[in-house]
N, C-alpha and C positions, 0 to 999 in steps of 0.2 A: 336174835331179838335185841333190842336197842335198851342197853341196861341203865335207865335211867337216876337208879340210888345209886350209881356208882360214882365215889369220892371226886373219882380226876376229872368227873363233868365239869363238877362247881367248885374246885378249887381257888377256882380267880376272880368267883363272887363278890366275897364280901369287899376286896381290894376295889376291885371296878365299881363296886356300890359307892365307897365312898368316896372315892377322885371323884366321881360324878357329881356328888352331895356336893362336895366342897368347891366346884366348881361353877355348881349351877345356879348360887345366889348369885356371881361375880356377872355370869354372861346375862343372866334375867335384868342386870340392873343396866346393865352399860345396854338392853337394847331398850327397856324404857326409858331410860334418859334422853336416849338420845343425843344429839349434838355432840359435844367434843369427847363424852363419853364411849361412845357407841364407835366414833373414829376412832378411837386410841387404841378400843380392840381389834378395830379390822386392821390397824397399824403395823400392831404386839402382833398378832397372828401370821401376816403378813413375815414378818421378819422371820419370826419363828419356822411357820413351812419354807420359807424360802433356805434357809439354814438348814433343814433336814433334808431338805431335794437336794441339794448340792453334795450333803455327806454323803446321800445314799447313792447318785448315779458319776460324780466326780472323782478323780485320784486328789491326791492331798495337794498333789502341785499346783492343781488346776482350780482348788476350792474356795478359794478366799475370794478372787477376782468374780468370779461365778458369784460365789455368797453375795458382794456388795452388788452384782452388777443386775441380780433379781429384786434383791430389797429394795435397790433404789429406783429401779423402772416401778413394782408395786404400788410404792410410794407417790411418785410422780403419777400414774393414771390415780390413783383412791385423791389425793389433791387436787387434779385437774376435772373431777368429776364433782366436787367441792363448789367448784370454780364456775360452774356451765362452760367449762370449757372440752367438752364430749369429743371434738375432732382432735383436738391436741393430747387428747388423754389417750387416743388409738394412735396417733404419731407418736407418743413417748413407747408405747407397746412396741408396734412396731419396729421401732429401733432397735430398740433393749434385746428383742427377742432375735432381730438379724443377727446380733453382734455376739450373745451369747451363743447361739448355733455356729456363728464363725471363727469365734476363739476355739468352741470345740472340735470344730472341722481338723483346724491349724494344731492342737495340741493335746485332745484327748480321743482320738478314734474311735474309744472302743465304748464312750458315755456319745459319741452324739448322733445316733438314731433317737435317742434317748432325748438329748439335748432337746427336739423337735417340740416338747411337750412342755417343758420344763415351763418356761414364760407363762403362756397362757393358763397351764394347771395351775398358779399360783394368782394372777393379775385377774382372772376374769369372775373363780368365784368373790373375791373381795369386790369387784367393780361393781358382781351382781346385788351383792348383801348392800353395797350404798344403793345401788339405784333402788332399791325394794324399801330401802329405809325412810329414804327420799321423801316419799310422795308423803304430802302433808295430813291429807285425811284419815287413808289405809296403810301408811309405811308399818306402825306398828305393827296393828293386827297383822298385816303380812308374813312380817320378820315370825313373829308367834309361833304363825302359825306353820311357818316350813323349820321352824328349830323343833317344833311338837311332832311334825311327823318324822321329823329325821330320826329323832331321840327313838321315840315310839315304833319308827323299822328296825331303828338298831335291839330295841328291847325285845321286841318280838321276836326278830330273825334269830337272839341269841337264846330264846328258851325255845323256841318252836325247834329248833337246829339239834337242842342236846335233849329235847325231850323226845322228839322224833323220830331222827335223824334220818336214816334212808340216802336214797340217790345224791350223787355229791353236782351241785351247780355247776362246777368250772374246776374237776380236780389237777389238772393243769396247772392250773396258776394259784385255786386259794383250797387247799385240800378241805380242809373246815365248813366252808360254806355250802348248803346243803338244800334243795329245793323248796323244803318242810320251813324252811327258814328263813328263803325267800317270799313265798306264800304266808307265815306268820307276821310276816314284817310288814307285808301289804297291810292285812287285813286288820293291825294293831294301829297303822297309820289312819286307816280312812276310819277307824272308831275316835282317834284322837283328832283329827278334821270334823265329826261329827259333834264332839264333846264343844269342841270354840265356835263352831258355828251356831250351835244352839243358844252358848250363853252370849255369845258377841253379837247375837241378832244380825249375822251376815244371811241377806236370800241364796238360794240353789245349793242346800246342803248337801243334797243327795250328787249332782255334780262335783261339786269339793272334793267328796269323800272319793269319787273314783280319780281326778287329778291326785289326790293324795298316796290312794295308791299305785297310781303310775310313776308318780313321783319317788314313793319307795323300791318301784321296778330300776328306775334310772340311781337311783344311789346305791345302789346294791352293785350297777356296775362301776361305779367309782372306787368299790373296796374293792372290786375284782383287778379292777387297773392298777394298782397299789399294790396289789398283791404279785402284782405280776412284774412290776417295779423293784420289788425286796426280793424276789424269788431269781431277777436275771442276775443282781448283784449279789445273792448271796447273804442278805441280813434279813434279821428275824421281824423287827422294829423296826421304826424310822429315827424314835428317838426313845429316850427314855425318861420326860419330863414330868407323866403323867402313869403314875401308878396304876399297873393291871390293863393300861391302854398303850402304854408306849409312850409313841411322840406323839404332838400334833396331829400329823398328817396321819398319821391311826385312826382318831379318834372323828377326822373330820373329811376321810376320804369319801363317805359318800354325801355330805353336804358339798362338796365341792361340785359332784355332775348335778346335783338338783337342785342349789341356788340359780347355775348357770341356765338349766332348763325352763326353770321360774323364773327368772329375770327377762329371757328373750319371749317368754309368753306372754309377760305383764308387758311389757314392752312393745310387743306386736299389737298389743287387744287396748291399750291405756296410753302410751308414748312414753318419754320421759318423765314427765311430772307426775303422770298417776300410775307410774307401773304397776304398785303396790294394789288399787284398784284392778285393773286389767287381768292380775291374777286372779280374784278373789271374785269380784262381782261377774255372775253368771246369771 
């Protein structure tokens, strides 16, 4: 039986409650504001995971050059997308990510299968949170609405998971994560899809709500990928910036597969200027 009054479920509650708390006014604002505000976080974040990927799949010899040589392609595409300059911001990728994979070819063997992910894990969810931000009528509500459901699987998956538990998802790679908690995480997202669509007056709620929990199907394997990232290297964390979550890329590994899955859907359905539409209106 799954002993849910027991201490070492919720030990790491009230810690992860409040890095939450005290986080959550900072990203709410910088993505209502928008403009130079809303950059500066995809910026700071940007730096940030690109610094944690490189501690966690690089030797020390090889990290510094890696470190600068992700931040500043990051950089260069989130700028060049700024820019409408869309082809030159997949030619700064491009580069960045040949040369990172090359240096690790030449110097670090045993990080670059590894290496192959590196660029793009970091470059494309940031490219996708601009272009979703983008579009002038629905950038908002977009952005909202995939930080609500991300939040909202993480919330789910983590009580449905210890209240639960049962059959483990992928004990492989993230022993913790647990079916009961991948199905809690759906099902917490598409009521949190249902709750903004109601008051934001967007049409096809009922559609929303199963994107949203598709949406939580695809970031859930974002943590599993991460998981399986800290599990090949042997660390527990990616960082330890944020209390009760770790690093960054802890806290944002499954927004990273489901910006990206939301940006090329807005994208397909909307183009560049109205991604943020494209996702939303159904």
């Amino acid at each position: 039986m799954n002993d849910t009054t027991s201490p070492g479920k919720w030990r790491d509650l009230g810690v992860r409650a409040g890095a939450a708390i005290a986080l959550l006014p900072v990203v709410i604002f910088c993505i209502w504001y928008g403009g130079v505000a809303y950059l500066a976080m995809l910026i700071l974040a940007a730096g940030l995971m690109s610094n944690e990927w490189c501690r966690l799949i690089y030797p020390e010899r090889n990290r510094s050059l890696q470190t600068a040589l992700h931040g500043l392609t990051v950089l260069a595409v989130i700028l060049c997308l700024t820019l409408g300059l869309v082809a030159t911001a997949w030619l700064f990728l491009v580069i960045g990510w040949g040369a990172s994979v090359g240096f690790a070819w030449r110097s670090a063997p045993d990080s670059f299968p590894w290496a192959w992910f590196g660029m793009p894990y970091i470059a494309l969810p940031m490219a996708a949170l601009y272009v979703l931000r983008a579009d002038s009528q629905y950038g908002l509500i977009a952005v909202i609405w995939l930080f609500a459901v991300i939040w909202s699987t993480d919330t789910g998956a983590y009580f449905a998971g210890r209240i639960f538990g049962g059959p483990k998802l992928a004990p492989r790679f993230s022993p913790k994560k647990t079916w009961a908690g991948l199905v809690g995480g759906a099902l917490l997202a598409a009521v949190a899809s249902g709750f903004i669509t109601y008051y934001s007056g967007l049409p096809g709620g009922g559609k929303l709500a199963m994107l949203a929990a598709l949406a939580a199907v695809i970031s859930q394997g974002g943590d599993i990928f991460e998981s399986a990232a800290k599990r090949r290297f042997g660390v527990k964390d990616s960082g330890a910036i944020l209390p009760g979550h770790g690093g960054i890329l802890d806290r944002v590994d499954g927004l990273i597969f489901a910006a990206v899955f939301c940006a090329i859907l807005g994208l397909a359905r909307g183009g560049f200027a109205n991604a943020g539409a494209g996702l939303l209106i159904w």
